[in-house]
N, C-alpha and C positions, 0 to 999 in steps of 0.2 A: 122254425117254420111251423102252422098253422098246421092242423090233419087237412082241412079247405085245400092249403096251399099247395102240399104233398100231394096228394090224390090230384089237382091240376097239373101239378110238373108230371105223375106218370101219366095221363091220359096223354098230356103230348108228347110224351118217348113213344106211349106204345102210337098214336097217328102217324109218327115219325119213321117206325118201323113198318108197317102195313104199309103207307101208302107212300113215303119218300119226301113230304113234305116237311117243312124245316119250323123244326120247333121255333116259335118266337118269342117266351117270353122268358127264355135262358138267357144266364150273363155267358153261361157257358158260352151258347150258339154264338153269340154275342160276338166273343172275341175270335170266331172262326169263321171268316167272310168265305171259306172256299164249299160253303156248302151248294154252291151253285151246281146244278146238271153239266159234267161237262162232256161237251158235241162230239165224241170220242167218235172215230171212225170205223173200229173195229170192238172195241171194249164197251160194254152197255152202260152210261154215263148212269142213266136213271140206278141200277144197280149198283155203280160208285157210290154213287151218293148214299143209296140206304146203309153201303156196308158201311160207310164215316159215320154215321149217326149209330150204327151196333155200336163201331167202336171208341165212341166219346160217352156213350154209356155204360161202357166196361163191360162188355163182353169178351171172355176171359180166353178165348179161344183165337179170338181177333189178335187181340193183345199178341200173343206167341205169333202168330205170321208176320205180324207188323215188327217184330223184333228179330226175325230172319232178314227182313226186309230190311230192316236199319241198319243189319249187318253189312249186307249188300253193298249197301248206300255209301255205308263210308266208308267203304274199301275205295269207289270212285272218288272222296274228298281230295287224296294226295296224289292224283294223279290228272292226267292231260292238263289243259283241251288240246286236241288233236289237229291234225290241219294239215290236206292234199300237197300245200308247200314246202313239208319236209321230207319230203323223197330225197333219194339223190342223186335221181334223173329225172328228168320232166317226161312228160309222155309222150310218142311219137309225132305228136302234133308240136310241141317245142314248148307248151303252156304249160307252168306250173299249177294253174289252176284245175287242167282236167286229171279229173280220176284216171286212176292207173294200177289195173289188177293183172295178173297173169297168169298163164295158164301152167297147173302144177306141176303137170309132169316131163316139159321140156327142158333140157339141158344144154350150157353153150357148148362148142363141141374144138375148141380155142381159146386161146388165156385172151382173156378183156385185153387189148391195147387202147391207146391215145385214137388212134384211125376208125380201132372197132371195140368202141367202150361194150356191147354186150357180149363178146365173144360169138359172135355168128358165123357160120348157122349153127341154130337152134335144130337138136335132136330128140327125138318122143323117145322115153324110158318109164314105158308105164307101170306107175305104182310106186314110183319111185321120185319122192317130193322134191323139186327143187327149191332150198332155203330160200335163195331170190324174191318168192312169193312171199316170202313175211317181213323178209329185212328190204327187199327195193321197190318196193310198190305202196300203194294205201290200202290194203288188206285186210290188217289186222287192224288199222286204225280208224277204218271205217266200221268196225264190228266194236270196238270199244266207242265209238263215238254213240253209235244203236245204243248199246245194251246200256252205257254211264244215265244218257238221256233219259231212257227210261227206268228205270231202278231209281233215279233222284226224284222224277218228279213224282213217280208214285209214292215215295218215300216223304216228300212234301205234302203230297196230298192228305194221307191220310197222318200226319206227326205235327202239322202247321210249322215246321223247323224250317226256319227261314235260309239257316245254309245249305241243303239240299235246293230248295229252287234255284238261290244264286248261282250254282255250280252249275245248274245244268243250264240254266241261261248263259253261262260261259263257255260252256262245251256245244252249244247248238250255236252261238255267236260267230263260233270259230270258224267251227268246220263250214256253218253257212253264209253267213251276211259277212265277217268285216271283210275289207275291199282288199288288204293286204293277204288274208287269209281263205277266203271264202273257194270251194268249189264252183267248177261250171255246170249248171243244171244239165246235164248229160250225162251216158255212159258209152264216150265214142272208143275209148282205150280201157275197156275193162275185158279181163282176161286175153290177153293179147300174147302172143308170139313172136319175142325180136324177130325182124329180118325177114317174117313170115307173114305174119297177121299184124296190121296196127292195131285190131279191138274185133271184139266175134259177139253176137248176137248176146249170143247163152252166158256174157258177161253181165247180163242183165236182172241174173238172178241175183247176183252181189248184193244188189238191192231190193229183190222182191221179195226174197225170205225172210228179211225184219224189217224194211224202213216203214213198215204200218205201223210198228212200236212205236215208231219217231213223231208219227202223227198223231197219236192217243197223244203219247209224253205233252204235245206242244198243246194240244185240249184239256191236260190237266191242268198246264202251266196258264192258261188262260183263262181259268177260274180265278183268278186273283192272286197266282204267286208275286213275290216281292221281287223288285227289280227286273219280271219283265213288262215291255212296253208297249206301248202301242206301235210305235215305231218297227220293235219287235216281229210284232204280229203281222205288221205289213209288208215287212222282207221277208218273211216265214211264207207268206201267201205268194208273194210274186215268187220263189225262188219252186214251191210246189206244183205251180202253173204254167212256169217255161218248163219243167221238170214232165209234167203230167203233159204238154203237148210234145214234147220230144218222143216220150214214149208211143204217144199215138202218131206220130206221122216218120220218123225216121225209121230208113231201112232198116236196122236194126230192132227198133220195137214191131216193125211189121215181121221179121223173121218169128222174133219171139210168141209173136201170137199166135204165128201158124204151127208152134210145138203141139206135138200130139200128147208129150208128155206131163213130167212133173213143169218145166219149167213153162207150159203154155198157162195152168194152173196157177201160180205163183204171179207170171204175166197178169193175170186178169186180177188176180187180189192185188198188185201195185196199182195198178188203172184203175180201179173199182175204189180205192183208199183214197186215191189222191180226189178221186173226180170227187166224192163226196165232200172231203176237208178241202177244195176250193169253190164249193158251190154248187157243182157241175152234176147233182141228183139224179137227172133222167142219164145221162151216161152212166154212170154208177148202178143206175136199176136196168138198164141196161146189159151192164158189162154181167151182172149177176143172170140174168134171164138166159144170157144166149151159153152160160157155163151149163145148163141141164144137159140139150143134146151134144154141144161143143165137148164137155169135160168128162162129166157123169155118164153118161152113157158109150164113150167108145173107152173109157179105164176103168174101169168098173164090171165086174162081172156078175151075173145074177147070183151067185153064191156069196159074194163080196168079195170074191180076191181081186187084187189088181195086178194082172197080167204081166204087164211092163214091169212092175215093178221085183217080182217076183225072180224074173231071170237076174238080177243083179246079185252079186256075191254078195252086198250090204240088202239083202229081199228084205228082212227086219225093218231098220233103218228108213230105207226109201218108202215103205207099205206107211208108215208113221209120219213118216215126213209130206208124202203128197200129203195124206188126210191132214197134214196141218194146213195146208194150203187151202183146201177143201172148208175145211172149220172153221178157219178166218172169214173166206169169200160170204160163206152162210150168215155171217157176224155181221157182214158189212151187210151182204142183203136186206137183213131183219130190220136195217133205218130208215132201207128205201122202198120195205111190203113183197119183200119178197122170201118165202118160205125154203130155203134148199134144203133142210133135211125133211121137207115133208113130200120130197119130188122121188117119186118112182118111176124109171125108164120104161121102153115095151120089154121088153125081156125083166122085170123087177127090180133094176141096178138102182142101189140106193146109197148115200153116207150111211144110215144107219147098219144096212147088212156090213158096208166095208169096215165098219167100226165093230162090229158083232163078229169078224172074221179074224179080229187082233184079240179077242177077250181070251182064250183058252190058255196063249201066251203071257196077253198081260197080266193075266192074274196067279202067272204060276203053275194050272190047272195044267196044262200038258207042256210040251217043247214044242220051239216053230217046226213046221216042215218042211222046209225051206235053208237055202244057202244063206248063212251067214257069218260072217269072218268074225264079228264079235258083239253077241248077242247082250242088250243091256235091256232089261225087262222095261224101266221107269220111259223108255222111248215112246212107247204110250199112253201113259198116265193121262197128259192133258187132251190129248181126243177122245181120249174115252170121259173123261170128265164134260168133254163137250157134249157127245153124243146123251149122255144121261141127263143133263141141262136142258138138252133138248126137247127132252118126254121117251128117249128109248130105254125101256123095263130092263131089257139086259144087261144095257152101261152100267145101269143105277146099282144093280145088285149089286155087281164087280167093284164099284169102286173102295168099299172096303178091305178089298184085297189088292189094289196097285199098291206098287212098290213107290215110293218116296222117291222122288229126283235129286240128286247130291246140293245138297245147300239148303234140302227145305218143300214142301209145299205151297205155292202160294196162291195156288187157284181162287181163295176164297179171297184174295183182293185182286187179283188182275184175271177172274175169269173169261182167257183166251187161250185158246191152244199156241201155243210154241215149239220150237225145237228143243227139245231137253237133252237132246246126245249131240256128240260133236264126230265131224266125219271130216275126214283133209281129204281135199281134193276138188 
């Protein structure tokens, strides 16, 4: 190659880098059709994009996450697809098809017969998990269905590995569209109570604490992954839309909304995700506008604590866990013009202070002061990464001092805040 020729290829790496436009006169780019923006609904596609173009020019740092990542990925190769069919009870409603979660801490209180396959009544023994919840319901298999989804196709995205997409187009096949297989866009039996409750409100976070992954995953996978369809995309859409009007008009998503707590929080980033990835923009900026006084201002304290959260044995845990709720809704905001961490309440309740109120912890610097049953520092990590993305001085200092979440950092290719700790119950 030419010094002419050389000096053109880098000026368009570095265009490539700066501004996220896609090199053109690479063979490389060439054989990488997924450089497209992809319409992520929480994750910043524009930022996707530029980190693929760091990392097909060898930025060596990339490299190492994308190889956590890969890790990840093919751990889900030999494993599911999953599907609400393999229970082995149906849900109160008699449909194999509806989801079916249940609530952890109840127990039958009689041996299962033929008459009374659950053993009822059901007795509360709180703190004290009943197995049921992972072996007789869709539980665990709707959290591997989440997490396989996304983990392939981010691993698709940025690898061009054609069996990462295939996979996760098999496991989103399952659990969604085929007809022998697919769930009911509802959650009328999630966390339910034999004998007691068919399905309760607050079974609605099952879904609001990750299925926004679902929706990125199905945004990456729609840049061009292999073998899915258009077909695809069109069952993905109808199944997000009876799904996203359920939530908005069933007595149960209206309960949910009226939480005061984490789960009203979580509420409005499912509604806020879906209405965006079908269309539905002015609700989405919407759902984001009315979270300032709705959210921020009655959990949020002008020093940053979060009250509610605070009184829990898990105070650590749940303080990390709204704010991921919080970080996400911001995430989705930022598509539809609307600012959340730049909104300061009348008393000054802000994200940024409630994130500035986790640093002393997250970084090591003192102990929480606060109840917690089991303290794991990295429960922070991606809010406070959020918060510093943001533009807050204090995140940004701190984050050379989080603690690493087990499996890896990946902020630098899926920067979203997530759950990084795991809590039963």
């Amino acid at each position: 190659m030419s010094a002419g020729a050389r000096l053109g290829a880098l000026v368009l790496a570095l265009t490539a880098l700066v501004t996220g436009a896609v090199p053109v006169a690479s063979a490389r780019t060439q054989a990488r059709p997924a450089y497209r923006i992809p319409d992520t609904a929480v994750l910043d596609g524009a930022r996707l994009q530029r980190t693929k173009i760091r990392l097909d020019h060898g930025d060596p740092q990339l490299r190492r996450a994308v190889e956590t990542l890969r890790t990840r990925a093919d751990r889900w190769l030999g494993q599911g697809p999953w599907t609400v069919v393999d229970k082995p009870r149906p849900a109160p409603s008699g449909d194999v098809h509806d989801y079916l979660s249940q609530a952890p801490y109840w127990w039958p209180s009689k041996t299962p017969t033929s008459d009374n396959p659950w053993g009822c009544p059901y007795v509360q023994r709180d703190g004290e998990r009943n197995p049921e919840v992972d072996s007789g319901t869709d539980r665990q298999d709707v959290e591997k269905t989440f997490d396989s989804a996304y983990d392939l196709s981010l691993a698709w995205y940025y690898t061009g590995e054609r069996r990462y997409a295939e996979k996760a187009g098999q496991v989103l096949r399952t659990w969604f569209l085929d007809p022998a297989t697919r769930m009911n866009p509802n959650l009328n039996h999630a966390q339910f109570i034999p004998c007691k409750y068919d399905g309760r409100a607050i079974g609605i976070i099952d879904f609001s604490q990750s299925y926004t992954s679902v929706l990125d995953a199905l945004a990456l996978l729609e840049t061009g992954a292999p073998g899915w369809t258009t077909k695809d995309r069109t069952g993905m859409t109808r199944w997000n839309t009876a799904f996203r009007d359920w939530l908005g008009t069933s007595d149960f998503g209206k309960q949910e909304a009226a939480a005061g707590n984490n789960h009203g929080t979580f509420y409005d980033l499912l509604l806020a995700g879906l209405a965006y990835a079908t269309g539905d923009r002015e609700l989405a900026r919407r759902t984001v506008l009315d979270a300032r006084a709705k959210r921020i201002v009655p959990q949020i304290a002008s020093d940053g604590r979060q009250p509610q959260e605070l009184t829990r044995t898990r105070s650590w845990h749940y303080s990390a866990f709204t704010l991921v709720a919080h970080a996400r809704l911001a995430a989705v905001g930022r598509h539809v013009g609307v600012d959340l961490w730049a909104y300061r309440g009348p008393e000054g309740q802000s994200l940024f202070k409630a994130v500035d109120y986790l640093l002393p912890a997250a970084t090591g610097a003192s102990a929480w002061p606060h109840p917690e049953l089991e303290f794991d520092r990295y429960a922070a990590t991606d809010v406070v990464h959020a918060a510093a993305d943001a533009g807050d001085r204090r995140a940004r200092k701190a984050v050379p001092s989080l603690e690493e979440p087990p499996g890896g950092d990946l902020w630098a290719l899926r920067p979203a805040a997530e759950q990084l700790d795991s809590i039963a119950g």
